[in-house]
TIMI-28483 format. One line per 8 residues: number of its first residue (from 0); their letters; for each residue x, y, z of C-alpha. Coordinates in Angstrom, 2 decimals, decimal comma, padded with zeros to 5 digits. Layout:
REM TIMI-28483
NUM	a	X/Y/Z  ...;
***
This chain:
REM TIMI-28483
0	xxxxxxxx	008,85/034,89/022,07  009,62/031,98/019,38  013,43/031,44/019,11  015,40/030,48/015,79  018,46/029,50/016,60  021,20/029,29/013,85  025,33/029,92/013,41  027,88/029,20/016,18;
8	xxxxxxxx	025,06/029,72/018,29  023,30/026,66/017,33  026,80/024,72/017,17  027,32/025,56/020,91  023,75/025,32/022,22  023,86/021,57/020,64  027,02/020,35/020,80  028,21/022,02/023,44;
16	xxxxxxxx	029,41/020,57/027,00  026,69/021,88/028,73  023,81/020,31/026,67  025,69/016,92/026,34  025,78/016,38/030,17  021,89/018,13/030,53  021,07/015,44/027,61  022,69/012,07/029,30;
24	xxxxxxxx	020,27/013,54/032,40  017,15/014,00/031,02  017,06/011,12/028,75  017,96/008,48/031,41  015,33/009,92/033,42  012,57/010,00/030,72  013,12/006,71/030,03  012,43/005,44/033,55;
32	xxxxxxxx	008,91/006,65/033,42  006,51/003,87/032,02  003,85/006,33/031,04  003,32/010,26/030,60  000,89/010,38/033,43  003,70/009,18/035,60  005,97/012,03/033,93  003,89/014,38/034,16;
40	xxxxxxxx	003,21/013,55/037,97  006,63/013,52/039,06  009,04/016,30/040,68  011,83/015,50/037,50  008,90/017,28/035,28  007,74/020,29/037,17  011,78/021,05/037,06  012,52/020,35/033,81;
48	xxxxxxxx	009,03/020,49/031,87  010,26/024,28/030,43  013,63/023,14/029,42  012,80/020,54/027,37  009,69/022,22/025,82  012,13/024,88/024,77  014,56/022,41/023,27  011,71/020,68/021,21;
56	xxxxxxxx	010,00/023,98/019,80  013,39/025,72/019,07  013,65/025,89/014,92  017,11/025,31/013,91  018,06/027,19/010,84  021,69/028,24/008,81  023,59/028,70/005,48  024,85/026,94/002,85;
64	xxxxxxxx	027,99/026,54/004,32  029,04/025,51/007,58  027,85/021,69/008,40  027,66/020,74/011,94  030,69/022,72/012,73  029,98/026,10/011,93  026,18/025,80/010,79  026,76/029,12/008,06;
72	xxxxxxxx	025,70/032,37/008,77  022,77/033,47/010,78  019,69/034,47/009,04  018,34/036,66/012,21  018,07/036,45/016,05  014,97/035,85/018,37  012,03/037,03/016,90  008,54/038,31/018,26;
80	xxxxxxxx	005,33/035,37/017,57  004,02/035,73/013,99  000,99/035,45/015,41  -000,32/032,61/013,25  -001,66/029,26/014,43  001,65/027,85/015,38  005,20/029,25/016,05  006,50/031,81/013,81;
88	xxxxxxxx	009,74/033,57/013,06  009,67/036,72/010,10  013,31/036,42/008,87  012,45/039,63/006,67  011,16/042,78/006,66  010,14/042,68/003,09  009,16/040,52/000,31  010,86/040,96/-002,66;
96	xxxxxxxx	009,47/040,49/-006,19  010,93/039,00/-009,30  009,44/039,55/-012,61  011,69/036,96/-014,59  009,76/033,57/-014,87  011,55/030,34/-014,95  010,30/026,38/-014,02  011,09/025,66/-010,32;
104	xxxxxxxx	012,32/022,36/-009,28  010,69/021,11/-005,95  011,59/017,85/-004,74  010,14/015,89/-001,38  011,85/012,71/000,24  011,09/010,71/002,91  014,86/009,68/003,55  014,68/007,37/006,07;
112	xxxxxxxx	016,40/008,92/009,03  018,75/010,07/006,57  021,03/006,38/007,05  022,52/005,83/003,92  023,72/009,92/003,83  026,17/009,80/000,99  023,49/007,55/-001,09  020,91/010,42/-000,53;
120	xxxxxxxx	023,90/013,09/-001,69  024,78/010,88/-004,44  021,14/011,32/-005,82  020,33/014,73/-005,22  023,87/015,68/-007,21  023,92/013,34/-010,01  020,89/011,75/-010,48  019,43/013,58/-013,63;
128	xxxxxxxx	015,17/013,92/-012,05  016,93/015,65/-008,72  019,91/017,56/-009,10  020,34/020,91/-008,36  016,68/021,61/-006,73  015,65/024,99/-005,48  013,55/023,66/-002,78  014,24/020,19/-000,83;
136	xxxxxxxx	011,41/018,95/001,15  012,31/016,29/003,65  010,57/013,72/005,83  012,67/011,70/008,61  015,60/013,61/009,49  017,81/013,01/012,17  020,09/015,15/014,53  022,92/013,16/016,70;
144	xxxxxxxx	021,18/009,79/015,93  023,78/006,83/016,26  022,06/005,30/013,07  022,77/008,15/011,22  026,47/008,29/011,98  025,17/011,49/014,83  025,09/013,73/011,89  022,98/016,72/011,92;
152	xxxxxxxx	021,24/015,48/008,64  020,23/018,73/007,47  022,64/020,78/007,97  025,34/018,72/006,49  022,95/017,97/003,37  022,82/021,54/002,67  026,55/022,48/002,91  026,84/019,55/000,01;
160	xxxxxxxx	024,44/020,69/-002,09  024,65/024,44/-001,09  021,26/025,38/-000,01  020,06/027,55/003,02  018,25/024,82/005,26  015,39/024,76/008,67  014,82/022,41/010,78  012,04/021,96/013,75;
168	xxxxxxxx	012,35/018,39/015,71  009,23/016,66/016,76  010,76/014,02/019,23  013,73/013,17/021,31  014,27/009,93/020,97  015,00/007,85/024,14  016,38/004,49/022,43  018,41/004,31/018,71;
176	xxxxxxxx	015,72/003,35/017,43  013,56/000,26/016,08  014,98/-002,78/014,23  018,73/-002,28/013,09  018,58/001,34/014,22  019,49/-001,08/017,59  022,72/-002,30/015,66  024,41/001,14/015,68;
184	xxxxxxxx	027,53/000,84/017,59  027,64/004,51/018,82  025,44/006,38/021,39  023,39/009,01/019,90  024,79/012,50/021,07  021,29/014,57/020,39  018,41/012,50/019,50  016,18/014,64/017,99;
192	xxxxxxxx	014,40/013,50/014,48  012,02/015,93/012,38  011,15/017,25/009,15  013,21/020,07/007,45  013,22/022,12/004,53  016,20/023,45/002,53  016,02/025,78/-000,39  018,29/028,22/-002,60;
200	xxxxxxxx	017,09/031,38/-001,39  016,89/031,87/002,61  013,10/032,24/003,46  011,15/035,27/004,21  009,48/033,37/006,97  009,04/030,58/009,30  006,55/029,09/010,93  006,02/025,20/012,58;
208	xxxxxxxx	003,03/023,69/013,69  002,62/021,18/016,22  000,34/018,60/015,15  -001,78/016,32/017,25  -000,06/013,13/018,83  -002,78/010,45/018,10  -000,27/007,71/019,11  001,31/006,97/022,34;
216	xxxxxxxx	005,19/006,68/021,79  006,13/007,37/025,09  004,47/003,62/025,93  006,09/002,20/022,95  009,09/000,10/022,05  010,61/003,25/020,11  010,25/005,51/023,28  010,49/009,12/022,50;
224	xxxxxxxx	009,07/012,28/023,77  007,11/014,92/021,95  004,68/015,18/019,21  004,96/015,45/015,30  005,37/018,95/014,13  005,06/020,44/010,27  007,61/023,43/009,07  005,99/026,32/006,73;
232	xxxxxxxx	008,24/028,79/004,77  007,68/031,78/002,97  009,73/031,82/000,47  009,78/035,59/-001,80  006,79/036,27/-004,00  004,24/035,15/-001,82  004,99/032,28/-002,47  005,05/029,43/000,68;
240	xxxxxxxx	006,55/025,22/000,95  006,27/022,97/003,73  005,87/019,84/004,90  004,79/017,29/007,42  005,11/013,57/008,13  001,71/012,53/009,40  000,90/009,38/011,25  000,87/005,65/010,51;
248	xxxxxxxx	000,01/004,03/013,49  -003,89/005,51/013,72  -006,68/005,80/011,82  -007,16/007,73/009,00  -009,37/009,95/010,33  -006,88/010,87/012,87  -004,22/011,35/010,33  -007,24/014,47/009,45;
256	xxxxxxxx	-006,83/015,72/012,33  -003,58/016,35/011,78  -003,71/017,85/008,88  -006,35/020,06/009,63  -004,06/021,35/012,57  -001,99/021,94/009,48  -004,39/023,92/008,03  -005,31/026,01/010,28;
264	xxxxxxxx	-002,17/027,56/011,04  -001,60/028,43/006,95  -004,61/030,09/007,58  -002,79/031,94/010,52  -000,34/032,56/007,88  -002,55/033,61/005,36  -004,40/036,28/008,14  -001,76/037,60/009,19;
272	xxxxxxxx	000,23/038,28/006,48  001,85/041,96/006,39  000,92/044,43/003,96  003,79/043,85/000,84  004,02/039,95/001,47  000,95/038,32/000,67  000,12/034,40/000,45  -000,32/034,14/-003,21;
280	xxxxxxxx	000,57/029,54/-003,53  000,87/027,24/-001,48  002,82/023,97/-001,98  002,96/021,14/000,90  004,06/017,64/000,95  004,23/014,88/002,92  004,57/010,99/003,46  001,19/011,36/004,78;
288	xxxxxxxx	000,78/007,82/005,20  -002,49/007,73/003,50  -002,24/003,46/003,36  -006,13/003,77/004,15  -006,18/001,07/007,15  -007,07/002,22/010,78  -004,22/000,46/013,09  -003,55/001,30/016,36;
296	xxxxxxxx	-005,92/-001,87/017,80  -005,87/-005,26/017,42  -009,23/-005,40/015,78  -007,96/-002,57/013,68  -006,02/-005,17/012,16  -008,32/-007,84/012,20  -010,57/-005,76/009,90  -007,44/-004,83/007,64;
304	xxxxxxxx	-006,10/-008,75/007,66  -009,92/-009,22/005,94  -009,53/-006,41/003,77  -006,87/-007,84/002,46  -008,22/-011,40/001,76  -011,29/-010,44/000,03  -010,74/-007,69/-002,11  -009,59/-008,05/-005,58;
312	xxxxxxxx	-006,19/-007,09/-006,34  -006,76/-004,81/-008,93  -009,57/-003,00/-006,88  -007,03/-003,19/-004,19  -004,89/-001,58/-005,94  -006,66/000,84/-006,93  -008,13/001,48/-003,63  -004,27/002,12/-002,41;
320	xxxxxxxx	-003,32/004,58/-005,24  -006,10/006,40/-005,15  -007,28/006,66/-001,01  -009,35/009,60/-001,70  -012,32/007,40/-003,30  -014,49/006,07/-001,00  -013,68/008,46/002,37  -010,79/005,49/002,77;
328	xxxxxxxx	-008,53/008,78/003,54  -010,87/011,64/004,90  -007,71/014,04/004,93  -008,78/014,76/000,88  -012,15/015,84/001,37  -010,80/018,19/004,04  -007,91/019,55/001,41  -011,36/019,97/-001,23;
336	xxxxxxxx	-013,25/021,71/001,11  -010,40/023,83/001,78  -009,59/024,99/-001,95  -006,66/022,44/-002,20  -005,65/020,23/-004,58  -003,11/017,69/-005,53  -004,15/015,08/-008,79  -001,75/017,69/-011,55;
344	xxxxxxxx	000,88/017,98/-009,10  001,62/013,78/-008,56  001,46/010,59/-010,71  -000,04/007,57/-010,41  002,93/005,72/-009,01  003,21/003,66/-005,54  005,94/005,46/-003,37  006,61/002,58/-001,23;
352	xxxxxxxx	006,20/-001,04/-000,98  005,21/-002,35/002,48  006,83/-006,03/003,32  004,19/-008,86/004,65  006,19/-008,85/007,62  005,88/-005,19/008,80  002,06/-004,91/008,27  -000,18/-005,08/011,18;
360	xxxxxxxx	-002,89/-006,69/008,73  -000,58/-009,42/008,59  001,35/-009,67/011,56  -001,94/-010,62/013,68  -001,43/-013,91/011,97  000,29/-017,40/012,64  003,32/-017,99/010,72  001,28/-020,79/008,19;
368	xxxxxxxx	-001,43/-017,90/007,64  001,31/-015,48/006,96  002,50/-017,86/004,34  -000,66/-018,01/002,42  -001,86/-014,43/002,76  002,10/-014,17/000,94  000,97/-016,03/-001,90  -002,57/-015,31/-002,39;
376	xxxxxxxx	-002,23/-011,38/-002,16  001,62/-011,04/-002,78  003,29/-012,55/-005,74  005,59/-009,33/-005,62  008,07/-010,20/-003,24  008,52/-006,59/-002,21  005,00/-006,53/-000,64  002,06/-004,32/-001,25;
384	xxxxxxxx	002,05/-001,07/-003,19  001,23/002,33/-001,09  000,79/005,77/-002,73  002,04/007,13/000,94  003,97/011,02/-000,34  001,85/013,52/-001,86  001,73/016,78/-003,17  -000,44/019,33/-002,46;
392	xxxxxxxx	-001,20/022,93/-004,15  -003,07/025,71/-003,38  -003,39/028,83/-005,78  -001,63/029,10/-009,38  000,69/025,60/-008,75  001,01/024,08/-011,82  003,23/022,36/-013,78  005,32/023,68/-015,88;
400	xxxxxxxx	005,07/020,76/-018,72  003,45/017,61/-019,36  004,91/014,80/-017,28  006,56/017,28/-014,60  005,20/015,33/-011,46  006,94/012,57/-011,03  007,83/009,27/-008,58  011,36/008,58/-008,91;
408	xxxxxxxx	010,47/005,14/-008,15  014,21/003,40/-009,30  015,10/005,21/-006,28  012,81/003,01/-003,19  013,88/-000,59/-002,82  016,52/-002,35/-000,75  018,69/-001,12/-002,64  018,08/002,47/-002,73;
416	xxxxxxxx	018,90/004,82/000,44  015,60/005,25/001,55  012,15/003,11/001,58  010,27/005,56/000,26  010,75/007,31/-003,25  011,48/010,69/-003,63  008,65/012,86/-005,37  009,91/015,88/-008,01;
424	xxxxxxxx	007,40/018,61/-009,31  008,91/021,23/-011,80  006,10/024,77/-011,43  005,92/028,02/-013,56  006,50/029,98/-010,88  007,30/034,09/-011,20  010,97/033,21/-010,38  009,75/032,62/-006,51;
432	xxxxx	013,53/032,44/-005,06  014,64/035,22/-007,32  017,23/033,30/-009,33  018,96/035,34/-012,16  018,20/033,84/-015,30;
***
């Protein structure tokens, strides 16, 4: 049985007494483990191994109303396996159809934990690209993170902007994170951080997959526990969004692993799919962290800090907007094989800038070489362009005018509330969420 856990319910089973004092537990004892082999080995694991499985696959899920207190109304109980290539949950015994046809507003953000909250509301309500979207794609979001104020991110975004919202974690964090996450004068009460999806219609479906973990965080200085998971929904009209944050710390041909775990359980999905509600689009995004450098390894870097020095900016450049060319980013051949696509559904815009100072390439480097590598490759003092969120289509997804994909790029700086900028795709769509118009 998969479990979707939603209302009071979910206000109880995270908030509650029970799971604060089961959370102080577990967490000090994860963190005195120096590796997973030694977790794994120990007597804490074999007793508590099923618990905290259970509280890392459970999809959280509510209304447009509610917030952390109440969480809205429930959208169904514990649900029989979809049987698809991950963990499914059918919210609806039928798929309803909408003849009306009106241009859908999709929107994906990486918002950074979701740390400057009110600067994220403040652009999905007013600024003129984002308002009022029908589906919200979102990278990074926390629940009961000190750095984000122990907000359940998701749920309180959606009672502002009114939209049904799911939520699957992929780790419990074990510190408050890296950097000035540290600064955060609070504990966190939860700890969990994921990807989520909100939308104006509640979904017909849900489904997460667990994607490979092709980095050890449980070694690392940002200790956490558990592996990176995408969220699927099936929205009405056969019509399915989702999302995953893929990894940055590996190579890019591990980064295709991931995504062909992905893959394979749409194509659960699309097998399995019950007579009445087929698969008819497809429409994913990601921060997919396609910055085409293997890291992970010192001479990883090495060959990156090279990279760097001899190519030509402008090929550079290139090279970093466009990581399909060349196998830099094998993850694209895989989405051509597989009947995907993605150049008429983005721009040609960077969606981040990464900082001399945070890239491996550079870091590897004496302070003097740092300098120069600065002012030889970096005139920008913002750092090095990266075409990092994407997204990606699969049937009839197109846009619904010219110029309808678009980087909202005056929103990613140091300024902004996130450091990456959010991506907005308006589709023809057959009226998908079944909107009145």
């Amino acid at each position: 049985m998969t479990e979707i856990v939603q209302g009071q319910a979910l206000a109880d089973w995270l908030w509650g007494r029970q799971r604060h004092d089961w959370l102080r537990r577990v967490v000090a004892e994860l963190r005195r483990f120096p590796t997973l082999a030694d977790l794994y080995g120990s007597s804490f694991w074999r007793a508590e191994e099923e618990a905290l499985q259970r509280f890392l696959t459970v999809i959280q899920a509510g209304g447009p109303c509610g917030g952390r207190s109440g969480f809205g109304e429930d959208l169904s109980q514990e649900i029989p396996d979809s049987g698809a290539c991950g963990l499914g949950v059918h919210l609806s015994a039928e798929d309803p159809g909408f003849p009306e046809s009106r241009p859908l507003r999709i929107v994906h953000w990486n918002i950074l934990k979701g740390i400057s909250f009110e600067g994220i509301v403040q652009a999905l309500t007013e600024h003129p690209a984002l308002r009022e979207p029908d589906v919200l794609l979102l990278n990074e979001v926390d629940v009961g993170m000190a750095r984000s104020a122990n907000r359940h991110v998701a749920a309180e975004l959606a009672e502002r902007l009114g939209l049904y919202w799911t939520f699957v974690p992929s780790y419990l964090e074990l510190t408050k994170g890296p950097g000035t996450d540290q600064a955060a004068s609070e504990q966190n009460e939860i700890g969990l951080h994921g990807v989520a999806v909100l939308s104006r219609e509640p979904p017909v479906e849900v489904l997460s997959a667990p994607l490979p973990e092709v980095f050890d965080y449980f070694g690392f200085s940002e200790k956490r526990y558990g592996t990176r998971t995408a969220l699927l929904l099936r929205l009405p009209a056969g019509l399915v969004v989702g999302t995953a944050h893929l990894e940055v710390r590996s190579t890019p041909a591990r980064r295709a692993d991931q995504l062909q775990a992905l893959l394979n359980a749409i194509a659960g999905l699309r097998s399995t799919a019950q007579a009445g509600r087929p698969v008819r689009r497809i429409l994913l995004s990601g921060d997919l962290n396609t910055h085409t450098f293997p890291r992970g390894r010192l001479t990883h870097s090495l060959r990156g800090f090279l990279r760097l020095l001899i190519t030509p900016r402008p090929l550079l450049r290139r090279q970093l907007m466009e990581p399909w060319r060349g196998m830099r980013e094998p993850l694209f051949d895989l989405l051509r094989r597989e009947g995907y696509a993605w150049g008429h559904l983005n721009d040609q815009c960077h969606t981040a800038w990464a900082p001399l100072e945070t890239i491996e390439e550079g870091s590897v480097l004496p302070g003097a070489l740092q300098d120069l590598l600065r002012r030889i490759l970096l005139p920008d003092a913002r750092g090095i362009p990266l075409r990092l969120d994407w997204f990606i289509g699969w049937g009839d997804i197109s846009p619904s005018r010219p110029n309808a994909a678009r980087t909202v790029q005056d929103l990613c700086g140091a300024e902004a509330p996130s450091d990456h900028a959010p991506l907005v795709l308006s589709i023809e769509e057959r009226n998908p969420l079944g909107l009145r118009t």
